[in-house]
ZADO-1210 file (C-alpha; in nm, 4 decimals, padded with zeros to 6 digits):
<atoms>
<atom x="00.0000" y="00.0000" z="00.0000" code="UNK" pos="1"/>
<atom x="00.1505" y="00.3211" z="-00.1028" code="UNK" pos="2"/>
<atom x="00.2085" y="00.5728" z="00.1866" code="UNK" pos="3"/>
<atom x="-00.1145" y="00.8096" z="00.0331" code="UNK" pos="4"/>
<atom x="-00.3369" y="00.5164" z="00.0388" code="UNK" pos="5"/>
<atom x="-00.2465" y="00.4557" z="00.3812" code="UNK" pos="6"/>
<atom x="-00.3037" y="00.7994" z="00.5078" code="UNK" pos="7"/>
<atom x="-00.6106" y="00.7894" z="00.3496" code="UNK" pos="8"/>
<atom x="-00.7092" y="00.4835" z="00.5049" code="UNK" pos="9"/>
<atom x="-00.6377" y="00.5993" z="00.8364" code="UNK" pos="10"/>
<atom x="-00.8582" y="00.9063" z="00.8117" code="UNK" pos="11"/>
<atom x="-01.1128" y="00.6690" z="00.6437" code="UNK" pos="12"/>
<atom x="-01.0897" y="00.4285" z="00.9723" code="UNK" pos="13"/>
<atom x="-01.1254" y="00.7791" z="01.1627" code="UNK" pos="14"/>
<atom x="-01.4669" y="00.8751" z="01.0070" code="UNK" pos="15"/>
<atom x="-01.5765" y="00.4884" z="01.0311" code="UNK" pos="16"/>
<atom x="-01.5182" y="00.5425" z="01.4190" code="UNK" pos="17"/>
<atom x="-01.7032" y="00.8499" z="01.4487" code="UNK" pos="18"/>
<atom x="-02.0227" y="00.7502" z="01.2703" code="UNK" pos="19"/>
<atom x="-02.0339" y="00.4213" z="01.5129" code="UNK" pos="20"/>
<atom x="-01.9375" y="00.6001" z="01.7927" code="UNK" pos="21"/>
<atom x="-02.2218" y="00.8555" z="01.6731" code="UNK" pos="22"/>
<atom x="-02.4591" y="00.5453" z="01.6635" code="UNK" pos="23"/>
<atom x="-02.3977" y="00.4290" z="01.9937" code="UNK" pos="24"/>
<atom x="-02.4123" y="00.7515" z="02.1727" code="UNK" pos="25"/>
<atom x="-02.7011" y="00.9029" z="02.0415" code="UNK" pos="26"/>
<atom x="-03.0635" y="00.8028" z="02.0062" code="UNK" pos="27"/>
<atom x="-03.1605" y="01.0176" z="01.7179" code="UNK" pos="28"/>
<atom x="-02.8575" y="01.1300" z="01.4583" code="UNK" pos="29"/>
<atom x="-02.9205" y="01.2623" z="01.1275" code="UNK" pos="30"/>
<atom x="-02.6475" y="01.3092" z="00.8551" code="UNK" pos="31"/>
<atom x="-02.6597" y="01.6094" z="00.7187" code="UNK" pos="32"/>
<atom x="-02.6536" y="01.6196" z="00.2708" code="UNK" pos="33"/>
<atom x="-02.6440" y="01.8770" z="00.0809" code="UNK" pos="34"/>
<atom x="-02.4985" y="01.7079" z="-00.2436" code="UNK" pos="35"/>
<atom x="-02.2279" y="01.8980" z="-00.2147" code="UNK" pos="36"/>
<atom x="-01.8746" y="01.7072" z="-00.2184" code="UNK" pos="37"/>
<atom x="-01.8325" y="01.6655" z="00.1416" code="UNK" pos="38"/>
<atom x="-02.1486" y="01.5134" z="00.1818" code="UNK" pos="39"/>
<atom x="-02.1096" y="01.2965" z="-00.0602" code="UNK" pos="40"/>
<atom x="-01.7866" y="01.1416" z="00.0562" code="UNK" pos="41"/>
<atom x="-01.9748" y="01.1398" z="00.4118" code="UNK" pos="42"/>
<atom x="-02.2465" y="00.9004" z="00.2423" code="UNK" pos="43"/>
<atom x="-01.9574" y="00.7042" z="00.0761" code="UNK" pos="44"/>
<atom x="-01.8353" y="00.6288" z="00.4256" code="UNK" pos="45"/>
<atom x="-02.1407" y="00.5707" z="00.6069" code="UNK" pos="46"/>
<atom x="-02.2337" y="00.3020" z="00.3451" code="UNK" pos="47"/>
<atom x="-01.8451" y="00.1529" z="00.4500" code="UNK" pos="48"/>
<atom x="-01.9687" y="00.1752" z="00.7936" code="UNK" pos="49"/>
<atom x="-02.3136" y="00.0569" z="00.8318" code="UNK" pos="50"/>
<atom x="-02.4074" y="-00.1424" z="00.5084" code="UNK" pos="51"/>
<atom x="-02.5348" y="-00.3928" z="00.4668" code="UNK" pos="52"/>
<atom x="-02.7747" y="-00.2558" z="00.7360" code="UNK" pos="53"/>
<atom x="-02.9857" y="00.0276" z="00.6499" code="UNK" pos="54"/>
<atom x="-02.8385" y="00.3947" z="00.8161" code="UNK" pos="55"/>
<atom x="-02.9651" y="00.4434" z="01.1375" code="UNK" pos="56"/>
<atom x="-03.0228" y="00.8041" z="01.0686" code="UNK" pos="57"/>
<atom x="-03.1840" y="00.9589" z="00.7557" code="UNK" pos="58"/>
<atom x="-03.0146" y="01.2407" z="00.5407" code="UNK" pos="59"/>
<atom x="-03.1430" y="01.5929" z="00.5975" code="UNK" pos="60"/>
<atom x="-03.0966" y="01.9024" z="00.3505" code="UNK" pos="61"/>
<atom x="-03.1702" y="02.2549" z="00.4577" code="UNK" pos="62"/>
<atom x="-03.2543" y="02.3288" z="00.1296" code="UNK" pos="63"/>
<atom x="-03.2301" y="02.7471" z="00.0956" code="UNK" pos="64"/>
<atom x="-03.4194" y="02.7824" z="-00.2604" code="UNK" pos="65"/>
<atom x="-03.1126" y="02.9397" z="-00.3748" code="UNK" pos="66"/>
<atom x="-02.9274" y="02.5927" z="-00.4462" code="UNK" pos="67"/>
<atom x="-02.8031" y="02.4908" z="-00.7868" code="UNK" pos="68"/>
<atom x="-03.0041" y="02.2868" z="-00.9540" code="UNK" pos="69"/>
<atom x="-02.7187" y="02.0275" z="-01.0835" code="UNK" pos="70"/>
<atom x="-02.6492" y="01.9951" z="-00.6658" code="UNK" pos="71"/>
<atom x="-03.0384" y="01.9473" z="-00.5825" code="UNK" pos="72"/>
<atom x="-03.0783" y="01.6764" z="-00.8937" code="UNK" pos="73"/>
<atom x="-02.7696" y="01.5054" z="-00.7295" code="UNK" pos="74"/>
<atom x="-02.8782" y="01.4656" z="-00.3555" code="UNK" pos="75"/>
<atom x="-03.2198" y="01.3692" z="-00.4852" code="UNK" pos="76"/>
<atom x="-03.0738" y="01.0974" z="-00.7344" code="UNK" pos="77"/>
<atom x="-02.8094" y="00.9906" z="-00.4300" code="UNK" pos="78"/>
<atom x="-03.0761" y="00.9237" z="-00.1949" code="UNK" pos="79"/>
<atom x="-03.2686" y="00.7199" z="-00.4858" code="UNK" pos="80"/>
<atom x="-02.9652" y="00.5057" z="-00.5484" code="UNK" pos="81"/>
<atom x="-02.8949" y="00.4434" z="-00.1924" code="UNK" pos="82"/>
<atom x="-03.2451" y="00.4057" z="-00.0323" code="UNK" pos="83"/>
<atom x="-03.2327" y="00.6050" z="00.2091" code="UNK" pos="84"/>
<atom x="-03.4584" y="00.8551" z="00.3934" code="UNK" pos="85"/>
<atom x="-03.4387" y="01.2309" z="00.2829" code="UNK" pos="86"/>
<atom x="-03.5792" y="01.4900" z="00.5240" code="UNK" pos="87"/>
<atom x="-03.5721" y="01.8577" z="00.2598" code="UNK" pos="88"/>
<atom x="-03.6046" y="02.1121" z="00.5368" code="UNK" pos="89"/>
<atom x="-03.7376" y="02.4660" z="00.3609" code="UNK" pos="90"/>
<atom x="-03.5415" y="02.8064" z="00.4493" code="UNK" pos="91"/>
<atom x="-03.8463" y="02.9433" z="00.2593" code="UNK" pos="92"/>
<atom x="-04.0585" y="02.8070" z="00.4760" code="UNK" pos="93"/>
<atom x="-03.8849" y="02.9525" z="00.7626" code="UNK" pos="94"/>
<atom x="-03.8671" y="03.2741" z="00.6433" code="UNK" pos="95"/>
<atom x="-04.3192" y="03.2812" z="00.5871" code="UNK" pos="96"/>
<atom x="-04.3128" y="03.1224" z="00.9599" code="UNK" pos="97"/>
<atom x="-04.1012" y="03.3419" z="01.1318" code="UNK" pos="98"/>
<atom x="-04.1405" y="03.6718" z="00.8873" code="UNK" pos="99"/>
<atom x="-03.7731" y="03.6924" z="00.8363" code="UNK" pos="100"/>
<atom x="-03.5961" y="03.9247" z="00.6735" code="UNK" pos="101"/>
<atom x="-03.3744" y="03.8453" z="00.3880" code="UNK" pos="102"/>
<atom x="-03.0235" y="03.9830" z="00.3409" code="UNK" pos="103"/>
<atom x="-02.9704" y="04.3227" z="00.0837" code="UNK" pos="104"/>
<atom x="-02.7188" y="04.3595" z="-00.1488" code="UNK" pos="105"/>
<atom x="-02.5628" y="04.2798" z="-00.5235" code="UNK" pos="106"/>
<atom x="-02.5234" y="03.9238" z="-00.3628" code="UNK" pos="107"/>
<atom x="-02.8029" y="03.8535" z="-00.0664" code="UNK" pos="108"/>
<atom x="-02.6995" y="03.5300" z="00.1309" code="UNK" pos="109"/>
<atom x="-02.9525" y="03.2805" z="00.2869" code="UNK" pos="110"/>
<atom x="-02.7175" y="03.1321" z="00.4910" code="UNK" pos="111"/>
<atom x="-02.7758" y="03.2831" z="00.8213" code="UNK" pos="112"/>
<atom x="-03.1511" y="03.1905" z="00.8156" code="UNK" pos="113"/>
<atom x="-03.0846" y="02.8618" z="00.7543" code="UNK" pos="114"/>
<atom x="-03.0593" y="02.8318" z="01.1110" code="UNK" pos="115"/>
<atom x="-03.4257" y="02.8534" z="01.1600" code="UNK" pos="116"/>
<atom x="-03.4687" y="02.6023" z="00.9313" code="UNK" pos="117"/>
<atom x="-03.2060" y="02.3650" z="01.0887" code="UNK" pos="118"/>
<atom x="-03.3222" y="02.3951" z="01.4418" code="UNK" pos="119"/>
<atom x="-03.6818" y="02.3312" z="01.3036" code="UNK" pos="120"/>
<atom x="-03.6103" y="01.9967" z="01.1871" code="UNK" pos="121"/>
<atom x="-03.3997" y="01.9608" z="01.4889" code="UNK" pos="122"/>
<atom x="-03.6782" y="02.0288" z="01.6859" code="UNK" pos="123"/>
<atom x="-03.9788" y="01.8305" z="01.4715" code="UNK" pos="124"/>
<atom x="-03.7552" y="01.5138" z="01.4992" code="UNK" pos="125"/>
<atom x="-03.5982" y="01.4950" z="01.8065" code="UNK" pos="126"/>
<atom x="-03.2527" y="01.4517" z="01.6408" code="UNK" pos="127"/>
<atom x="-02.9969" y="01.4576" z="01.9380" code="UNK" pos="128"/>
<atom x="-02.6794" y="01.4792" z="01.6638" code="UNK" pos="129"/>
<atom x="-02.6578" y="01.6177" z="01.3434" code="UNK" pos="130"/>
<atom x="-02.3478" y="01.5023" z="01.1144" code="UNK" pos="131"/>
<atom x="-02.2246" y="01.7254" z="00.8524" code="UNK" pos="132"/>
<atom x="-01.8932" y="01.7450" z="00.6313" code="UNK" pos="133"/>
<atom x="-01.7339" y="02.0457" z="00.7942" code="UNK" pos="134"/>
<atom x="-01.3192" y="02.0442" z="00.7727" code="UNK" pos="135"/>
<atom x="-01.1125" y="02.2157" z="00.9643" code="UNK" pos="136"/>
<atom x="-00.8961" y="02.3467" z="00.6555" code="UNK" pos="137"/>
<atom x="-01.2206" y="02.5471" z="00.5098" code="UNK" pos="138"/>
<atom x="-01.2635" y="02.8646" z="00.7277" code="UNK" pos="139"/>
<atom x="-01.0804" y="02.9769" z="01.0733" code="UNK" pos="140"/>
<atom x="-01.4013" y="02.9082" z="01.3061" code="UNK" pos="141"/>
<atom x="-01.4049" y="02.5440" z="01.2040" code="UNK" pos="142"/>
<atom x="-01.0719" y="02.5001" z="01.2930" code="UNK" pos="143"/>
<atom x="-01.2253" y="02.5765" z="01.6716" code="UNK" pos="144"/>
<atom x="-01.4654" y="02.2560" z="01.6659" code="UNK" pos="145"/>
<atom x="-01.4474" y="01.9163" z="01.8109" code="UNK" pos="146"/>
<atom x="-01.5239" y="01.5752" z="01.6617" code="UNK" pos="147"/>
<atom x="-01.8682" y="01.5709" z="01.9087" code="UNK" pos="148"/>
<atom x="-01.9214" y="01.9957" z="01.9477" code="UNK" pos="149"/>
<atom x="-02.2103" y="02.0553" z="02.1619" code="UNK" pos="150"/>
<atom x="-02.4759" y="02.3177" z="02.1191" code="UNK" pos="151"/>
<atom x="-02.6957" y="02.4196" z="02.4071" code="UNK" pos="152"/>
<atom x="-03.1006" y="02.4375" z="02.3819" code="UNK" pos="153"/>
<atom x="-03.0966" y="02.7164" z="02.1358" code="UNK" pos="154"/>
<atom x="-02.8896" y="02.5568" z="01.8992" code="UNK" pos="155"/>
<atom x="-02.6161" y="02.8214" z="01.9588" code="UNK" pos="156"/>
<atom x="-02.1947" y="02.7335" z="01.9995" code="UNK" pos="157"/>
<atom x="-01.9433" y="02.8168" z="02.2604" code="UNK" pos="158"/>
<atom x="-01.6072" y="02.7803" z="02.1322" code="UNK" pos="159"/>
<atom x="-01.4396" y="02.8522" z="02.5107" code="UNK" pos="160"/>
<atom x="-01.6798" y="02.5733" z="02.6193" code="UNK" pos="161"/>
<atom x="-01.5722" y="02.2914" z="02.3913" code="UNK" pos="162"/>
<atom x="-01.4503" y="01.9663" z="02.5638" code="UNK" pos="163"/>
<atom x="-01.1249" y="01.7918" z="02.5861" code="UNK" pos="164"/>
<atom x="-01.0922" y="01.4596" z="02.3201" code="UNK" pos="165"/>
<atom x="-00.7548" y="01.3129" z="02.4141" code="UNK" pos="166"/>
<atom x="-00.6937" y="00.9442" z="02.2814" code="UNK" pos="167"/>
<atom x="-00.9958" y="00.9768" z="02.0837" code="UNK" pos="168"/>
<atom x="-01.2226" y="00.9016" z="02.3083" code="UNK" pos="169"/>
<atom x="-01.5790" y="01.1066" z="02.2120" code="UNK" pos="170"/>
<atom x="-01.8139" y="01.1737" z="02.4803" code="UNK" pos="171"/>
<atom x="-02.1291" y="01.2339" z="02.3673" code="UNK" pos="172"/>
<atom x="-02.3445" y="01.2370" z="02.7250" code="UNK" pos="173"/>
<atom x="-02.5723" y="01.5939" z="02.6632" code="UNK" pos="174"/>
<atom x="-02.7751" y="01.7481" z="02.8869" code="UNK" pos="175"/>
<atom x="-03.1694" y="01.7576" z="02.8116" code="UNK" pos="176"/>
<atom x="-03.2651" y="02.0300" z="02.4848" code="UNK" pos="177"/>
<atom x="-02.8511" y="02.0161" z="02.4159" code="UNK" pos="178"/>
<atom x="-02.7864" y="01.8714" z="02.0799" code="UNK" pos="179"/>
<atom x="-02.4349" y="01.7854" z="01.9072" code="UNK" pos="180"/>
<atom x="-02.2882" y="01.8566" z="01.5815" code="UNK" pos="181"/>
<atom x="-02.0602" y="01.5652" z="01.4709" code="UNK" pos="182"/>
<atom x="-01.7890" y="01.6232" z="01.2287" code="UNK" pos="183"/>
<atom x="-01.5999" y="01.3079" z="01.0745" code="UNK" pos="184"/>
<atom x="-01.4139" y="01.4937" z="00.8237" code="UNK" pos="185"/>
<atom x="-01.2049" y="01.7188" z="01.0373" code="UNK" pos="186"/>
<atom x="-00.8972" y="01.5829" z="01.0052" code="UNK" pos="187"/>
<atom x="-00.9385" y="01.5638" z="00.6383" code="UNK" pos="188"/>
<atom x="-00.8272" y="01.8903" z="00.4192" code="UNK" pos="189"/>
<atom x="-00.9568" y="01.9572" z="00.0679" code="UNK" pos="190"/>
<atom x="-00.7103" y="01.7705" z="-00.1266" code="UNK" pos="191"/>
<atom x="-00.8074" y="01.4944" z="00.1323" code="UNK" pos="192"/>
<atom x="-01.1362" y="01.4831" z="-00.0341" code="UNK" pos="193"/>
<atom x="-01.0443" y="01.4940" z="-00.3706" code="UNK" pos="194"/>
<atom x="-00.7315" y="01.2184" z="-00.3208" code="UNK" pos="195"/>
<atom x="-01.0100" y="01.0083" z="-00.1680" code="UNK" pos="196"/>
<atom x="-01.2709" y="01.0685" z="-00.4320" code="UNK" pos="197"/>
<atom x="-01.0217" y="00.9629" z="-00.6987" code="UNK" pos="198"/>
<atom x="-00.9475" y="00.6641" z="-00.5058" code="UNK" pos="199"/>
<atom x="-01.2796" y="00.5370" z="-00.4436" code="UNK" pos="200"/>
<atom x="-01.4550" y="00.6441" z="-00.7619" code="UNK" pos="201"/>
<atom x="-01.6759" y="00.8500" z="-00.6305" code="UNK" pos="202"/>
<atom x="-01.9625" y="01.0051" z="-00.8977" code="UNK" pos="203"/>
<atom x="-02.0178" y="01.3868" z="-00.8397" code="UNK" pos="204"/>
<atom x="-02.2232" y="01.6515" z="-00.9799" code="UNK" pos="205"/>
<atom x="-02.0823" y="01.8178" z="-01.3003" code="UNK" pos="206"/>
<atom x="-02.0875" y="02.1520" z="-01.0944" code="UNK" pos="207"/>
<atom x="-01.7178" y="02.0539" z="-01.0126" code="UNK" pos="208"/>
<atom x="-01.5916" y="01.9756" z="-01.3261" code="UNK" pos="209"/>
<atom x="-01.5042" y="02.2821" z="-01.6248" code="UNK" pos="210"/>
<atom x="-01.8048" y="02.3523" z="-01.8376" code="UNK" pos="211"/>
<atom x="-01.8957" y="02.7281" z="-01.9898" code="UNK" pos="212"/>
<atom x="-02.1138" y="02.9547" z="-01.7341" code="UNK" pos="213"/>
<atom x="-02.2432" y="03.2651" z="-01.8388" code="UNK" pos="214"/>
<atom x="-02.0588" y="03.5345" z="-01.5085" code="UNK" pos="215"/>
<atom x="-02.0429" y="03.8583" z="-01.3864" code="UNK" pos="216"/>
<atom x="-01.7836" y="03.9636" z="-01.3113" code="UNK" pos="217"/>
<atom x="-01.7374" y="04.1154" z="-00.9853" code="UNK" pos="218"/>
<atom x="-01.4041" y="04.2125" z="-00.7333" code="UNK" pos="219"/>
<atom x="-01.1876" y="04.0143" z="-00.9373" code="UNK" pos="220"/>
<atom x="-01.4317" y="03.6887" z="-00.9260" code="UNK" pos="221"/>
<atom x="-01.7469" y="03.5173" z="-01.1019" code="UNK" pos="222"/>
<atom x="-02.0453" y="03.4845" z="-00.9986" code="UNK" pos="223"/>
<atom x="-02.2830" y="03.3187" z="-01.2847" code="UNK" pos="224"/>
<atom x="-02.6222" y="03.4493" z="-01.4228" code="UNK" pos="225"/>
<atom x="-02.9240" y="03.3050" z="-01.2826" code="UNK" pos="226"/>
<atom x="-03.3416" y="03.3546" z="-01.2031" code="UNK" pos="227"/>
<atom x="-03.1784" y="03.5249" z="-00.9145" code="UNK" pos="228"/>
<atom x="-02.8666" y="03.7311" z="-01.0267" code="UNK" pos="229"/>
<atom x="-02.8893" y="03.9628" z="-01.3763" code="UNK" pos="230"/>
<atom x="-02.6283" y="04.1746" z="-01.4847" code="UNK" pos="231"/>
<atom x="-02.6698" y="04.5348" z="-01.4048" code="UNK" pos="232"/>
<atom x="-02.6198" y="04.8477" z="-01.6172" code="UNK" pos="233"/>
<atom x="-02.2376" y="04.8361" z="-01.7195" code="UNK" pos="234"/>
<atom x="-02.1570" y="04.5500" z="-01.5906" code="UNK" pos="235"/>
<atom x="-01.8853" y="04.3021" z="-01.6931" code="UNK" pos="236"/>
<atom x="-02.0157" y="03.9257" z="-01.8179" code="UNK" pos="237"/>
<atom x="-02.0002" y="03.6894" z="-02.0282" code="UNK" pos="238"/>
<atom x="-01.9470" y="03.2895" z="-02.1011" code="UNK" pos="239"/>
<atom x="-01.6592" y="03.1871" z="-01.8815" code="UNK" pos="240"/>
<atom x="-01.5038" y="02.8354" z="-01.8664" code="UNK" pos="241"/>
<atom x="-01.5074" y="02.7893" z="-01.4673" code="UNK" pos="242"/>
<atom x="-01.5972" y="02.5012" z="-01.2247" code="UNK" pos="243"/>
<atom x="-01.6910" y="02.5079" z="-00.8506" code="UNK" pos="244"/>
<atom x="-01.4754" y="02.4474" z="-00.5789" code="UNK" pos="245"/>
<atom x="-01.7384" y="02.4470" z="-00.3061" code="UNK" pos="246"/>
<atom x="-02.1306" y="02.4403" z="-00.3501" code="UNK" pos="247"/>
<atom x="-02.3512" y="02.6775" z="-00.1953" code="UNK" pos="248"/>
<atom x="-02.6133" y="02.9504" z="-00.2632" code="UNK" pos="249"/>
<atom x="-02.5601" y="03.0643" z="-00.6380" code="UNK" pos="250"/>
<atom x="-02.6530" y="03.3858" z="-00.4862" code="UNK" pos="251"/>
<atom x="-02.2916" y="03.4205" z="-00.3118" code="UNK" pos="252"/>
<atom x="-02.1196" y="03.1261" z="-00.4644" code="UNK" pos="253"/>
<atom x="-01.8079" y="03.2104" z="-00.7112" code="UNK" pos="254"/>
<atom x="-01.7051" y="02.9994" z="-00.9712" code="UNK" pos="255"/>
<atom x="-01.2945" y="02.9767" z="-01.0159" code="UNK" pos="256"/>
<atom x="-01.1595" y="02.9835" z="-01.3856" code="UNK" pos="257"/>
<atom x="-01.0337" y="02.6505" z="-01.4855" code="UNK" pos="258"/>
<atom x="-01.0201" y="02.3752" z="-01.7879" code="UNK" pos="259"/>
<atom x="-00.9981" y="02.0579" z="-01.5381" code="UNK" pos="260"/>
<atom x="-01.2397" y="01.7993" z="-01.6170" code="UNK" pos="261"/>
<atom x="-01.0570" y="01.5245" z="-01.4636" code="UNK" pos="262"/>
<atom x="-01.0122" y="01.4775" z="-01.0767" code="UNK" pos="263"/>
<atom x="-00.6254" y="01.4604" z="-01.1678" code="UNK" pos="264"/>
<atom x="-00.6683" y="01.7792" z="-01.2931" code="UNK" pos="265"/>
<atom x="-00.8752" y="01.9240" z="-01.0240" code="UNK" pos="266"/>
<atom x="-00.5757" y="01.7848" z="-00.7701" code="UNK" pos="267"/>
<atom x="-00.3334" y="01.9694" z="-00.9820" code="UNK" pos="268"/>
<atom x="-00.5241" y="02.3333" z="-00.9202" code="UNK" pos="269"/>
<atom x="-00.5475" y="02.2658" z="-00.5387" code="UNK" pos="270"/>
<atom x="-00.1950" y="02.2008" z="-00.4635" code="UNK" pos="271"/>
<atom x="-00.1130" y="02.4903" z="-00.6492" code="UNK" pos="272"/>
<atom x="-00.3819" y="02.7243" z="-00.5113" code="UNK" pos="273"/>
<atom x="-00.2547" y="02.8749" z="-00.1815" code="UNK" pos="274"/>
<atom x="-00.6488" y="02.9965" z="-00.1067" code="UNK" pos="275"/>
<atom x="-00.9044" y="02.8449" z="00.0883" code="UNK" pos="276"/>
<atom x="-01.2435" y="02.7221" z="-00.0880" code="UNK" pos="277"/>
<atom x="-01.4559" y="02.9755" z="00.1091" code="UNK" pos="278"/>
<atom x="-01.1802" y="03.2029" z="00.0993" code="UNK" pos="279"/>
<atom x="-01.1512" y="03.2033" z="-00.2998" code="UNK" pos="280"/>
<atom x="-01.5188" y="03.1230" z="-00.3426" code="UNK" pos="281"/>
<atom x="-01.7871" y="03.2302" z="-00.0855" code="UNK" pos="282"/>
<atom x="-01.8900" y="03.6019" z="-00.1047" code="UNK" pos="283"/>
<atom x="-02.1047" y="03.5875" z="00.2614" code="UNK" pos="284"/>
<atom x="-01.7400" y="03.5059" z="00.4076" code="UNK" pos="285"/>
<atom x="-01.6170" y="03.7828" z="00.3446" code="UNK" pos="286"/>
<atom x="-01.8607" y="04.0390" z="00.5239" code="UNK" pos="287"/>
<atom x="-01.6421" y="04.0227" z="00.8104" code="UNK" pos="288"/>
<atom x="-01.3370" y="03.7489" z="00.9421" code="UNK" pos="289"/>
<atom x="-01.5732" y="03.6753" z="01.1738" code="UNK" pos="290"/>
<atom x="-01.8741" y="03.6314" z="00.9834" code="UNK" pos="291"/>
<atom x="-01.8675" y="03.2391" z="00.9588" code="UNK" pos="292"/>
<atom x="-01.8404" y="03.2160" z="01.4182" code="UNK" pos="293"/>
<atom x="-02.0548" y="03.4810" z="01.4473" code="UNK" pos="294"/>
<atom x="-02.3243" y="03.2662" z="01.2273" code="UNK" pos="295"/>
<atom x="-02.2097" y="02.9697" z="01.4309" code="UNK" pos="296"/>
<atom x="-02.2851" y="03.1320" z="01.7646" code="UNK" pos="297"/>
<atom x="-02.6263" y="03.1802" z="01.6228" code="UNK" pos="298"/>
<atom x="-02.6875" y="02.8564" z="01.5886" code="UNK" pos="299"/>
<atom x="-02.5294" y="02.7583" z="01.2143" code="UNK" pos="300"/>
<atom x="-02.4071" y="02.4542" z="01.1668" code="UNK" pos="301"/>
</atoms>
């Protein structure tokens, strides 16, 4: 086994551990799937560690209405193949219940009131842990998490009040209305993901891949043309030849220049890259450096 494969294997015996231990400890997990390409892998390995049994959690999207339609085809066609239950929890739906108000701006960001949505389903199904494909390479808050981080009756995050996990040992004992975010994948980085991907085959949406986008251009990235972003007066656009590093709102999602449309090629851009994902890709990251642990304290994921 070469030494890669063998790293890889370790941090795929890592997440194997996790989603047991998350099995054991809690009575009510859900996994977390947006159809982006952590979630994806994070199906990949739950299959590794519960099939032949069925999951003994079902996936759950908070699905914002903003979401690329490629990504939304994907989960839905995932879940198909796999047989699993799919909870869709609505941030539109949140926003008529609650009478929320949206984000302004070129750009407007659902992200933040996906919380409501999240602690909703939460809430409705009496889920004690919710998994999700968070790394600790993506953005400085995450970086601040534990394996088993623990969220108090409101959902919302301490990061002076996270608890010790020496020898990997997880302790997952809450008190009553406290919940827990588990996050297999945080020893992973982004070229983790993609080194793993290539490994195991793994199918992903064409989102990732370089195809031709009509974009705007806008502070020196590009953000495509949809029902919910026109080009203004003036403005710069046209058909670029881009892919997607990360999937999220196409409302505040950038697309990178690039011609890979092989994973090989897609490894080649990320070890030259010296960016983050978000960093290079998410325009709601960049309101503040704080704007991804101030969400979190809110009650994000």
């Amino acid at each position: 086994m070469s030494t890669q494969n063998s790293y890889l294997k370790q941090l795929e015996n890592e997440a194997i551990y996790i989603f047991r231990e998350t099995a054991a400890q809690f009575e009510r997990p859900a996994l977390l799937f947006s159809g982006g390409k952590d979630s994806i892998v994070l199906v990949h390995l739950a299959l590794k560690a519960f099939r032949p049994g069925k999951f003994p959690f079902p996936l759950v999207h908070v699905d914002t209405g903003h979401n690329f339609p490629e990504a939304i085809e994907f989960r839905d066609y995932v879940a198909n193949q796999i047989g699993e239950k799919l909870i869709v929890a609505s941030v539109e739906d949140a926003i008529t219940k609650y009478n929320l108000k949206e984000t302004g701006g070129r750009f407007p960001s659902r992200n933040a009131l996906q919380t409501y949505a999240l602690l909703d389903v939460i809430e409705e199904n009496q889920f004690d842990a919710c998994i999700g494909g968070a790394r600790r390479d993506e953005e400085k808050a995450r970086a601040k998490e534990r394996i088993f981080s623990v969220r108090d009756d409101f959902g919302q995050w301490d990061p002076k009040l996270q608890r010790p996990e020496l020898w990997n040992i997880l302790n997952g004992r809450i008190d009553q209305g406290h919940n827990v975010r588990v996050f297999p994948l945080s020893n992973w980085t982004e070229l983790d993901i993609w080194n793993y991907i290539k490994q195991e085959n793994i199918e992903l949406p064409s989102l990732y891949f370089s195809h031709e986008r009509e974009c705007i251009q806008y502070n020196d990235r590009l953000v495509a043309t949809s029902q919910f972003i026109q080009p203004q007066d003036g403005e710069d656009y046209g058909i670029e030849t881009v892919r997607y590093r990360t999937v999220g709102d196409m409302t505040c999602t950038a697309a990178v220049p690039s011609t890979a449309i092989t994973i090989d090629e897609i490894i080649e851009e990320i070890i030259a890259t010296r960016v983050s994902e978000r960093g290079q890709t998410r325009l709601d990251d960049q309101v503040s450096e704080a704007a991804m642990e101030d969400r979190k304290k809110q009650g994000y994921f």
